[in-house]
C-alpha positions in Angstrom: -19.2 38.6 102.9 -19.0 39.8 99.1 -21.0 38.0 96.9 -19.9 37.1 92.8 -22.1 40.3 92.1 -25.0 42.3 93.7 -27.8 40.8 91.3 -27.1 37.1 92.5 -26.1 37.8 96.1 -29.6 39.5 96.0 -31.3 36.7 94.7 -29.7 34.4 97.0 -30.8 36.0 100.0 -34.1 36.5 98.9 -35.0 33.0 98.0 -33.4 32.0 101.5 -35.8 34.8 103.8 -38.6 34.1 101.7 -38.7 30.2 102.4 -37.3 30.1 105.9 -39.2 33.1 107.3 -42.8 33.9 104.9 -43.5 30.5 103.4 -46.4 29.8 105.5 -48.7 27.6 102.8 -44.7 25.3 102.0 -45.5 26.4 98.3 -43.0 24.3 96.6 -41.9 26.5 94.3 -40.8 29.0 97.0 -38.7 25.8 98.5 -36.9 25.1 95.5 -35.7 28.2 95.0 -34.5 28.5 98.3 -32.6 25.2 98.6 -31.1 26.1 95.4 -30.0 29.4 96.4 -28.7 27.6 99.7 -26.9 25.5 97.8 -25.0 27.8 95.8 -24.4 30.7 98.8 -23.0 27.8 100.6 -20.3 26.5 97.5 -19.7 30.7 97.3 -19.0 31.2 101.0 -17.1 28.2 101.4 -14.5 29.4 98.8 -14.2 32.9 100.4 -13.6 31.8 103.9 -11.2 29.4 102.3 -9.1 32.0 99.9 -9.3 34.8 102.9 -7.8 32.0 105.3 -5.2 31.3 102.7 -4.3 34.7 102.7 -3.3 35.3 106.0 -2.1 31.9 106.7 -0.3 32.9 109.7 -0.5 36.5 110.4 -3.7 38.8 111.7 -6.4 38.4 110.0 -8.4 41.8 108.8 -10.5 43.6 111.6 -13.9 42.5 109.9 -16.6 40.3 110.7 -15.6 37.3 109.0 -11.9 38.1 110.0 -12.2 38.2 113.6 -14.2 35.2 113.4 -11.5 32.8 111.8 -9.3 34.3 114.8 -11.2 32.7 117.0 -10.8 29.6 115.6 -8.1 27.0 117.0 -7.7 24.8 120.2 -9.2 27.9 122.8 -12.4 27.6 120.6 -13.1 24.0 119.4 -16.5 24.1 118.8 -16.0 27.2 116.1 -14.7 25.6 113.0 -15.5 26.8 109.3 -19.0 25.5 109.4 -19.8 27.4 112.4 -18.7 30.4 110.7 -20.3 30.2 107.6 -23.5 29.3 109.2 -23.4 32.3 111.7 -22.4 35.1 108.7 -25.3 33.4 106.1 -28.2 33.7 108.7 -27.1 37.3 109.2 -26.7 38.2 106.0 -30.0 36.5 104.9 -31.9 37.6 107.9 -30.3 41.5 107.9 -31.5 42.8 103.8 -34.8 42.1 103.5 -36.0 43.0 106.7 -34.3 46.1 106.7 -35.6 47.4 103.3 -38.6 47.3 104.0 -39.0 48.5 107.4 -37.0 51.7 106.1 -39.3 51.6 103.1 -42.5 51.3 105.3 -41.3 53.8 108.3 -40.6 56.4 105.6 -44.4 55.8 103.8 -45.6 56.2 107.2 -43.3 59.7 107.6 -44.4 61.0 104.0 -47.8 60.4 105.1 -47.3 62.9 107.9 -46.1 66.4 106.5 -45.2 67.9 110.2 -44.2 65.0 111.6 -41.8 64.8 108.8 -40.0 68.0 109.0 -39.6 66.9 113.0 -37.7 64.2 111.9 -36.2 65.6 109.3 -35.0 68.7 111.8 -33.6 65.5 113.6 -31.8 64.6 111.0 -30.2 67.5 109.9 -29.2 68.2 113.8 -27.9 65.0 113.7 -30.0 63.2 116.4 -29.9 59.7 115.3 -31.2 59.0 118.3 -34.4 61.0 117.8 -34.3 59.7 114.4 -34.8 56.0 115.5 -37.7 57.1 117.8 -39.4 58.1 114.2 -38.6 55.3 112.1 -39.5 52.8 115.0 -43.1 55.0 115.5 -43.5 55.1 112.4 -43.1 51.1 111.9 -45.6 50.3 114.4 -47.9 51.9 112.4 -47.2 49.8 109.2 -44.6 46.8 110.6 -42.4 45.0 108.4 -43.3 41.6 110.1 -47.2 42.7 111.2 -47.9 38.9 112.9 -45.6 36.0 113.6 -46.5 32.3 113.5 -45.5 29.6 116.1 -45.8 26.2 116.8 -47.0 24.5 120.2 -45.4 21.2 120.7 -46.2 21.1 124.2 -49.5 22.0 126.5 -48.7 25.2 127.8 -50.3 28.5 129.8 -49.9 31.9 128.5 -50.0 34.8 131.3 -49.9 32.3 133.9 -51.9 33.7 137.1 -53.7 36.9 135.5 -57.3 37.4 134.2 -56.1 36.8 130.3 -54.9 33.4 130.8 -55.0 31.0 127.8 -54.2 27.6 127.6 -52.6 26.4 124.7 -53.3 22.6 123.6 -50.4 20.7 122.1 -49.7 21.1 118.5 -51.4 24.3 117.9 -50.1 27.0 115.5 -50.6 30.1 117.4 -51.0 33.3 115.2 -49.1 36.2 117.3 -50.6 39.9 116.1 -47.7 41.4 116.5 -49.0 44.8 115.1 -52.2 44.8 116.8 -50.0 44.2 119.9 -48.6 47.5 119.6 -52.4 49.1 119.7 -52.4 47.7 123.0 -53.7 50.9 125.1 -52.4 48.8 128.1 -48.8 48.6 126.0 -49.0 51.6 124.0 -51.0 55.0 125.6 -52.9 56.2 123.4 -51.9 54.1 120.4 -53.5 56.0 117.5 -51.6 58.9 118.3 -47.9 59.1 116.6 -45.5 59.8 119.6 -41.7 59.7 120.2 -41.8 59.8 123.6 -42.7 56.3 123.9 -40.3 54.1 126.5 -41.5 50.2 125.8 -40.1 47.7 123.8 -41.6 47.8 120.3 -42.0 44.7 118.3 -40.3 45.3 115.3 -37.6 42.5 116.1 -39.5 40.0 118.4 -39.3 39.1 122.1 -37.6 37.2 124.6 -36.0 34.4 123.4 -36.9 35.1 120.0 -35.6 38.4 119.6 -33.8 39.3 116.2 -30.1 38.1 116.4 -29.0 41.8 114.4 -31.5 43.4 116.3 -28.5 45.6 117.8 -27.3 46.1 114.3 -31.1 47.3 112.9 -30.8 50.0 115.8 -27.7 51.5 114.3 -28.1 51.1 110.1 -32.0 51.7 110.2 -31.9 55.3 111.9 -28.6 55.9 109.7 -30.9 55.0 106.3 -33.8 56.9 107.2 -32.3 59.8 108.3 -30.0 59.9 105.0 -33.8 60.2 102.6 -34.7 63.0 105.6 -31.5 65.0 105.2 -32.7 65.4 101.2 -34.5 68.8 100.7 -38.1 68.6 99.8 -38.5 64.6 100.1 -41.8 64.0 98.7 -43.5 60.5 97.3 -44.1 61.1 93.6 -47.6 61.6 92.9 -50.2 58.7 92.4 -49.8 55.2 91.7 -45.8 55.4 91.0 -45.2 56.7 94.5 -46.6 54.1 96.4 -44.5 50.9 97.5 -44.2 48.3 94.8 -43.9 44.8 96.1 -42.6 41.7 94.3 -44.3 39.0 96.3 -43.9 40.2 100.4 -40.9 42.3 100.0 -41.4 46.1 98.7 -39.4 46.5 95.3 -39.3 50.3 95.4 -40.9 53.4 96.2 -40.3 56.3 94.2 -39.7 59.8 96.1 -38.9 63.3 94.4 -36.5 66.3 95.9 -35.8 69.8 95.3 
């Protein structure tokens, strides 16, 4: 999904994340911005689903994302009409940039912070173990998470850890504050949680749980490893000394992070 150019497709996307997914006090600023941004990535999607259909009025369409998607579209699929498509690509697209930056940002502070942990992963790298190379960028988020607690709304009476000694029951229309970094210092979760270690086999909470898992979280396990290991491949990556090395933010989402190499 190309956007008019990178500046405003950036802007768009940010406004969007910021209100739907951080806006936790409903500043109204925050909301403006967003519903205008909604409002114009809408008008700007709707005319490049509409020239690409145009465009291959009756033959394949190309093997992309958005392509495969108007395929599907006709009497086999009812339900999947324009809309539906639009609606699908924007909540990746706005849900897939922001959270990605900064949990590569934030996994590679963490790295930098750790000189022989990052030539490990840097050895990774360079073998080209993107396997290994997730294992470090996903223990190295846990120690700094892009999305460190989650908020969520009770509408219901309802009992967490049903039949075990931690047992809570939560009154209707409570906000429940999930720690979703302090979660992974669980001991019970996470042996020995101050210690940085790879050989970790649980579920970390980067993306969510359960039914409210990421939707790209599949995608985040192929372009995050890919990104990180791309700065780790770079001889000598160091952060530049004091203040201009560490991680800039413009409101919640990091802005830059200056690094040197040889």
């Amino acid at each position: 999904m190309p956007g008019p150019d990178e500046a405003t497709m950036m802007r768009w996307l940010r406004d969007i994340f910021y209100d739907v997914f951080l806006n936790l006090t409903n500043n109204a600023a925050v909301r403006s911005a967003a519903l205008r941004s909604g409002t114009e990535l809408r008008a700007h999607m709707n005319v490049v689903i509409a020239k690409r259909k145009n465009e291959t009025p009756s033959g394949t369409p190309p093997d992309d994302v958005l392509g495969r998607l108007l395929g599907l579209e006709g009497e086999a699929n009812p339900w999947l009409d324009d809309d539906t498509v639009r609606r699908n690509l924007s909540g990746l697209i706005v849900g897939a940039v922001e959270t990605t930056s900064k949990l590569v940002t934030l996994a590679l502070q963490e790295l930098l912070r750790r000189p022989a942990v990052l030539q490990a992963a840097r050895a990774a790298a360079l073998e080209g173990d993107i396997e290994k190379v997730r294992r470090y960028a996903y223990e190295a988020g846990r120690f700094n998470p892009q999305t460190p607690m989650v908020f969520r709304f009770c509408p219901a009476e309802k009992e967490l850890a049903a039949g075990t000694a931690r047992a809570r029951r939560i009154p209707a229309g409570t906000t429940m504050v999930l720690g979703t970094l302090s979660a992974m210092f669980d001991p019970e979760g996470f042996v020995s949680p101050g210690e940085f270690r790879i050989d970790r086999e649980v579920e970390y909470l980067h993306f969510g749980f359960g039914m409210h898992r990421c939707f790209g979280y599949l995608i985040n396990g192929v372009q995050i490893p890919e990104l990180v290991a791309a700065f780790l491949r770079l001889p000598g990556l160091r952060r530049v000394p004091g203040r201009a090395g560490c991680v800039k933010y413009e409101g919640p989402f990091p802005e830059g992070m200056l690094v040197e190499f040889d």
